[in-house]
C-alpha positions in Angstrom: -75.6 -1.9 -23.4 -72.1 -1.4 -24.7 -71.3 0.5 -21.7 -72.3 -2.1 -19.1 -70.5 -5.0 -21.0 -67.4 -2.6 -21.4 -67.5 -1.9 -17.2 -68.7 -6.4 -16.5 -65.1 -6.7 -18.2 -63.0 -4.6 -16.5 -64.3 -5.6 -13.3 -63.6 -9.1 -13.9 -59.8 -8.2 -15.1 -59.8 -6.3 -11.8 -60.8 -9.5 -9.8 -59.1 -11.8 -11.4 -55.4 -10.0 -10.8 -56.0 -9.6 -7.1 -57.3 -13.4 -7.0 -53.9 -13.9 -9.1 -51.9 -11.6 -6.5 -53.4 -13.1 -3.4 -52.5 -16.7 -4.7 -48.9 -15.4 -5.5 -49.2 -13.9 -1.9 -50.2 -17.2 0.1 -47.7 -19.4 -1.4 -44.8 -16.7 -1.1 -42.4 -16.8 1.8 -39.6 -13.7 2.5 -37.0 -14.6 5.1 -35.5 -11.2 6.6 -35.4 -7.5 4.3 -36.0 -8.1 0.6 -35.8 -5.2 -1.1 -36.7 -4.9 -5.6 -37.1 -8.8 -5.2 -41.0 -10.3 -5.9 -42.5 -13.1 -6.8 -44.2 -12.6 -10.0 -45.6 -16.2 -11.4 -45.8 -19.1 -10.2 -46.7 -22.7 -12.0 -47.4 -26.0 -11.1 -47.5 -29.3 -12.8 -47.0 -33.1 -12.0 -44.4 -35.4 -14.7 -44.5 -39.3 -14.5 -46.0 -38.7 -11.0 -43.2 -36.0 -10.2 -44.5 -32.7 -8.8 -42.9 -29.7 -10.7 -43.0 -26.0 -8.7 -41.7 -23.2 -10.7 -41.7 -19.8 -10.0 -40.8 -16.3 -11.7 -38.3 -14.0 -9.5 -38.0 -10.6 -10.9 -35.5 -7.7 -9.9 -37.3 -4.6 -9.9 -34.7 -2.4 -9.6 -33.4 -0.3 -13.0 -29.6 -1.4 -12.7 -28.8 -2.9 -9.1 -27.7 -7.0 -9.6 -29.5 -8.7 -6.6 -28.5 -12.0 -4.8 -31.3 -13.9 -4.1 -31.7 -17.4 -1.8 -34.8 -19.3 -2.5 -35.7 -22.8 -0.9 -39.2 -24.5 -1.8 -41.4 -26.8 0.7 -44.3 -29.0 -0.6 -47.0 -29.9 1.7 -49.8 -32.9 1.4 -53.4 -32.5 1.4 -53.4 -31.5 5.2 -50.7 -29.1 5.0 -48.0 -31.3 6.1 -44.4 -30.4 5.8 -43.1 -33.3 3.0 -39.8 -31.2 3.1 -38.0 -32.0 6.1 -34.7 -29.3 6.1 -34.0 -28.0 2.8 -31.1 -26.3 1.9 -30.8 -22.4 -0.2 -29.7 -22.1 -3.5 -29.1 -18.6 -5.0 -29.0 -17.0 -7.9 -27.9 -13.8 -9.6 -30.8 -11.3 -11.0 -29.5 -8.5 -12.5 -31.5 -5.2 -12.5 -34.9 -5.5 -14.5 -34.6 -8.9 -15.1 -36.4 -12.1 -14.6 -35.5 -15.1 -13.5 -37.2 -19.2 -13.2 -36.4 -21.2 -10.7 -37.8 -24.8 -10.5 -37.9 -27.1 -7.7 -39.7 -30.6 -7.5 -41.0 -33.3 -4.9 -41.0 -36.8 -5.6 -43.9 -37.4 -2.7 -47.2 -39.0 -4.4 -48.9 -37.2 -1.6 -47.7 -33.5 -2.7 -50.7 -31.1 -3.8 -49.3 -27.9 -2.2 -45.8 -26.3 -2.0 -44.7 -22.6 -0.9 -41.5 -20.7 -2.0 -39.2 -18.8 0.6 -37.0 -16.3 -0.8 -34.5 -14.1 0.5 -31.6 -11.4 -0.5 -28.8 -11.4 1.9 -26.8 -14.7 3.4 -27.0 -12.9 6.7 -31.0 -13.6 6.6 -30.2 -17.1 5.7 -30.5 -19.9 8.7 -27.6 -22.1 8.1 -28.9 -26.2 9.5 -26.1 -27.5 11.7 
């Protein structure tokens, strides 16, 4: 009996990181080569009716300091583009490190958002 409850567990920890991973996935944008850059959290949460996006960025490499651009988009209940043209912000990761960026939408109608991230300015499409 202890043996199947043992095995019911670890099958649900098992699902419930590649649900996790998939979500992370789906809402996860990369724009050209990314290389030791991912995604690793992501949180949502609505202020005073102000829609709050933050995500985790982590440098997987042991000692190599990354650049990384990162834009975010938030989308309506039908998938709609809110957005419009939003510029890139970067940042600085150094190796094994983590960072949290935050972006937020003012639009009532935001329920969705996605996160596009890339690691060289060369990958970066400048709006004219």
């Amino acid at each position: 009996m202890l043996k199947k409850i043992i095995i019911s567990v670890g099958i649900l920890v098992t699902l419930f990181g590649c649900a996790n991973s998939n979500t992370i996935k789906s809402k996860t944008e990369v724009v050209g080569k990314v290389r030791d850059i991912e995604v690793t959290d992501l949180r949502t949460k609505r202020v005073n009716g102000v829609f709050i996006a933050q995500a985790t960025i982590t440098n997987t490499s042991n000692d190599t300091p990354q650049s990384v651009y990162y834009r975010c988009h938030f989308y309506d209940a039908n998938k709609f583009d809110l957005s419009g043209e939003v510029p890139w912000n970067s940042i600085q990761i150094y190796g094994s490190q983590k960072q949290n960026i935050t972006c937020t939408s003012d639009f009532k109608e935001t329920s969705d958002f996605r996160v596009e991230i890339s690691s060289t300015g060369a990958a970066v499409e400048v709006y004219k």
